[in-house]
N, C-alpha and C positions, 0 to 999 in steps of 0.2 A: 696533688690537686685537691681541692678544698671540695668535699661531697655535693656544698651546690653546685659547682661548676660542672662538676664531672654528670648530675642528671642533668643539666641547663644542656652538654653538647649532645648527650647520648637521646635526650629524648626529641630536641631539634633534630638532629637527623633522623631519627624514626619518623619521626611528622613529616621533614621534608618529603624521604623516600614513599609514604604512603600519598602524600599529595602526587607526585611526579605518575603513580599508578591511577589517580585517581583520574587525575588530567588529562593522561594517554585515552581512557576509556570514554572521559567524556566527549574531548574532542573526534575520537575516532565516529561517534555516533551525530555528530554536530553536520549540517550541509544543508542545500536551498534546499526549499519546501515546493513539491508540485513540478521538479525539472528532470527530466528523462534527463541519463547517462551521457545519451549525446546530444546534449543540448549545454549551448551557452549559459550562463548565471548573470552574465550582465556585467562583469568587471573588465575593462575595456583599460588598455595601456599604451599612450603612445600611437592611437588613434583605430592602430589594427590588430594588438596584442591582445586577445580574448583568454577569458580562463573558462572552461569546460567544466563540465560537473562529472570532470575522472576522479574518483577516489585513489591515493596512495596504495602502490600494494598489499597485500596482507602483510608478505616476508617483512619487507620496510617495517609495519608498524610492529610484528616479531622481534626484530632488534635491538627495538624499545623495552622490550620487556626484559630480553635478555641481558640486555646492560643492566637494569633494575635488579633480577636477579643474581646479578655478576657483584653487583655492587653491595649488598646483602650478606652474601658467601665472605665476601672481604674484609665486611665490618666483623663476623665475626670467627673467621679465623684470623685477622689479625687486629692492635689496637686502631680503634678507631669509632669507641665511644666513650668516650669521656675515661675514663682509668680502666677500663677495661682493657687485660693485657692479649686478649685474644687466644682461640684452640689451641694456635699453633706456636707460642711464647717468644713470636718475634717481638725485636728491639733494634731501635737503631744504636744502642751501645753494644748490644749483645752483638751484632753481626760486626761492630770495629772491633770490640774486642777479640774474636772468632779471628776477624782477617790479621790482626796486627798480634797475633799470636803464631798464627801458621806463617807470617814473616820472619817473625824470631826464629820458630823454628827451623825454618830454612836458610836463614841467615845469618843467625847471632854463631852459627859456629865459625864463618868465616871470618866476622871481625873479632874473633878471639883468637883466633889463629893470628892474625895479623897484630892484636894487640899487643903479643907476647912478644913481638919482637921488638927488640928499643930505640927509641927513637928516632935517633940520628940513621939510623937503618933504615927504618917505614919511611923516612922522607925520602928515600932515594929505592925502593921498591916500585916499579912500575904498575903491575895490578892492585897494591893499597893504594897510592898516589892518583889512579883511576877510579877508586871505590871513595876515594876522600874530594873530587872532585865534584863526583857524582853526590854527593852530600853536601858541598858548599853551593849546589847549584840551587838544590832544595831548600838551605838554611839561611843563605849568605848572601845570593845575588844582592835579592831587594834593598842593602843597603850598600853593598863594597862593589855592588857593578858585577857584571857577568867574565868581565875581564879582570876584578879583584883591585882594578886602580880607584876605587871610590867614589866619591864624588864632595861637592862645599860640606862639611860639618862631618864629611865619612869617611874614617882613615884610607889611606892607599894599602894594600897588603903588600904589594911588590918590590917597594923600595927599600927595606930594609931599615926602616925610621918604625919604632916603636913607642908608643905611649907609655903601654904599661910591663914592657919590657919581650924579649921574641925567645924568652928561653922554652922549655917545654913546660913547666909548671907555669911560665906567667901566662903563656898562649890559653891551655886547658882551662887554667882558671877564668881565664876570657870567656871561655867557650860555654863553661859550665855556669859558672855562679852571674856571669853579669858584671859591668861594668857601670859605675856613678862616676862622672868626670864632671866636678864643680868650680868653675870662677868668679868670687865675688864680687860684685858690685864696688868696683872703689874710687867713684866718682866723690863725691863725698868728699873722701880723704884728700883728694888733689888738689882743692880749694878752686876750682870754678873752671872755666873753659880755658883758659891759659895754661894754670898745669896739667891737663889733662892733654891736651895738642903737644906740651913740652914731653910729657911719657909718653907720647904715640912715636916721636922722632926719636926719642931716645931708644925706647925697644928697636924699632927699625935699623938703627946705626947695629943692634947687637947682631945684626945676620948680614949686614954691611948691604942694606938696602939705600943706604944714603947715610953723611958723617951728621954726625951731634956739632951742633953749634954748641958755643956757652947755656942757651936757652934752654935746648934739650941735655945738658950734662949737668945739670941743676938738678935733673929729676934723679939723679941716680941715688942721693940717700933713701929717695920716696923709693924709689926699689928697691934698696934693699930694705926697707921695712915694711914695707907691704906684699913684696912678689917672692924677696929669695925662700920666703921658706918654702915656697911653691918650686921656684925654677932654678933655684939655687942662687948666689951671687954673681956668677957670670953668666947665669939666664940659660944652663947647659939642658936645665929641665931635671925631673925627677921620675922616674917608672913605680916610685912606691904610691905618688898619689896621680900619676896620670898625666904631671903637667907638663905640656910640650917644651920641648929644649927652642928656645926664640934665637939660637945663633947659627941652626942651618937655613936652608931652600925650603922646606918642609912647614908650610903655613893649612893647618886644617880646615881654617874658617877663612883665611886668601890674607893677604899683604897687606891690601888696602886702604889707607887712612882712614876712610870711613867704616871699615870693618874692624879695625882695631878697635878706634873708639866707640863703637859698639860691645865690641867685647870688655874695654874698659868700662863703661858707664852704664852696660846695661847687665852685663855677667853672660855666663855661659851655662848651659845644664845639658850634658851630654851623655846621651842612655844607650848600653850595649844589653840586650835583653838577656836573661839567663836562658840557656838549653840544655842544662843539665837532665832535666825529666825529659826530655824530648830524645836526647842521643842516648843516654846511657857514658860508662866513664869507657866501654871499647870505640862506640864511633866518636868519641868526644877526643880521642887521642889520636885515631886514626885522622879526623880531623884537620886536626891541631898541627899534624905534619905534616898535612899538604897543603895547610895555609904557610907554614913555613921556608918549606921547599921555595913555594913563589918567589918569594926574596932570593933565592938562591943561583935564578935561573937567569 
């Protein structure tokens, strides 16, 4: 924090807190002129609601103070003037870091324990499969659903249809590094609204959504020089760059003619966020195999 800022809060709150004492004292001494205790002041509510000239307790106005006081002790034992890190060297990093270290300690033994065992093993271990769950609830729901089947633009985990492949390093590498899944814009190339409608039935024909006419088997040179090096030439897809196989059931972004040619003419940009800093490489594998399991079950 930049030195003016840091006197701009610390001296604003000095001034507040000394106004707030100041105010207490005057108003405690403030009241009508010339009215005995029990007598009315003359503020009249609602025809019959009178206000008396009773003063607030002492205690009451005690409380005042003591908060003032309380509020004092706070600023400086802890931050709470301007870069001032307070008696007591609390932080809100220092206390995550405190907490998320006595986590570790309590826990990183058990997901090394469980990390060490291999793969195809943790996916079918019940208490890691339980501690990997309890991790996708934390990391995963918000996009693959609480039940792991997804949602429009969010892969299913369940079915066994992989993007970028369900082995154990392609999963992890999911996990950890992130995923970019890019489809270009190739409106363009198709030469206007006619071939683009002719590649929209033509992909569809490849998962046998409905048959290619002439009109749509036209476009098949335009796929293959524009898509196979993406989905291959029979459109089976590829897990090296992410791009979906167009000849099963299995549509990410839906079926639908007008979502196709959206996906055709306007491209696609689909982001799996990295958590590698977040897990570490034992829950990122512990993971990994209970996202896989799912498929299996």
């Amino acid at each position: 924090m930049p030195a003016f800022w840091h006197w701009f809060v610390a001296a604003g709150t000095i001034i507040f807190v000394v106004w707030c004492v100041w105010l207490i004292q005057w108003a405690s001494k403030q009241g009508p002129q010339n009215v005995a205790d029990d007598e009315v002041v003359g503020h009249v509510w609602d025809g019959d609601l009178e206000e008396w000239n009773k003063p607030a307790p002492r205690w009451w106005l005690y409380l005042y103070f003591i908060t003032i006081a309380w509020a004092v002790g706070y600023m400086i034992a802890y931050p709470g003037l301007g870069s001032w890190d307070g008696l007591l060297g609390w932080s809100q990093q220092g206390q995550y870091e405190e907490e998320m270290q006595a986590a570790s300690d309590r826990y990183e033994p058990i997901y090394e324990r469980f990390a060490a065992m291999s793969f195809d093993a943790l996916a079918e271990e019940p208490d890691a499969l339980n501690l990997g769950k309890s991790l996708y609830a934390s990391y995963c729901t918000t996009c693959h659903g609480s039940d792991a089947r997804g949602a429009t633009g969010y892969p299913n985990l369940t079915d066994g249809d992989w993007l970028w492949g369900g082995t154990e390093a392609a999963i992890t590498t999911s996990i950890r590094q992130g995923r970019m899944g890019v489809m270009p814009v190739l409106a363009p190339a198709l030469g206007g609204d006619a071939g683009i409608d002719n590649m929209v039935r033509y992909v569809k024909s490849l998962s046998g959504l409905g048959e290619a006419d002439a009109a749509a088997m036209s476009s098949q040179p335009m796929f293959m020089a524009l898509c196979s090096a993406c989905h291959n030439a029979d459109g089976s897809g590829n897990p090296l760059f992410g791009a979906p196989n167009l000849t099963d059931e299995t549509w990410l972004h839906g079926s639908a003619d007008d979502v196709i040619r959206t996906t055709i003419t306007k491209g696609r940009n689909s982001v799996m966020p990295a958590h590698g800093e977040l897990l570490g490489e034992n829950r990122s594998k512990i993971l990994a195999a209970y996202i896989a399991s799912l498929s299996k079950q």
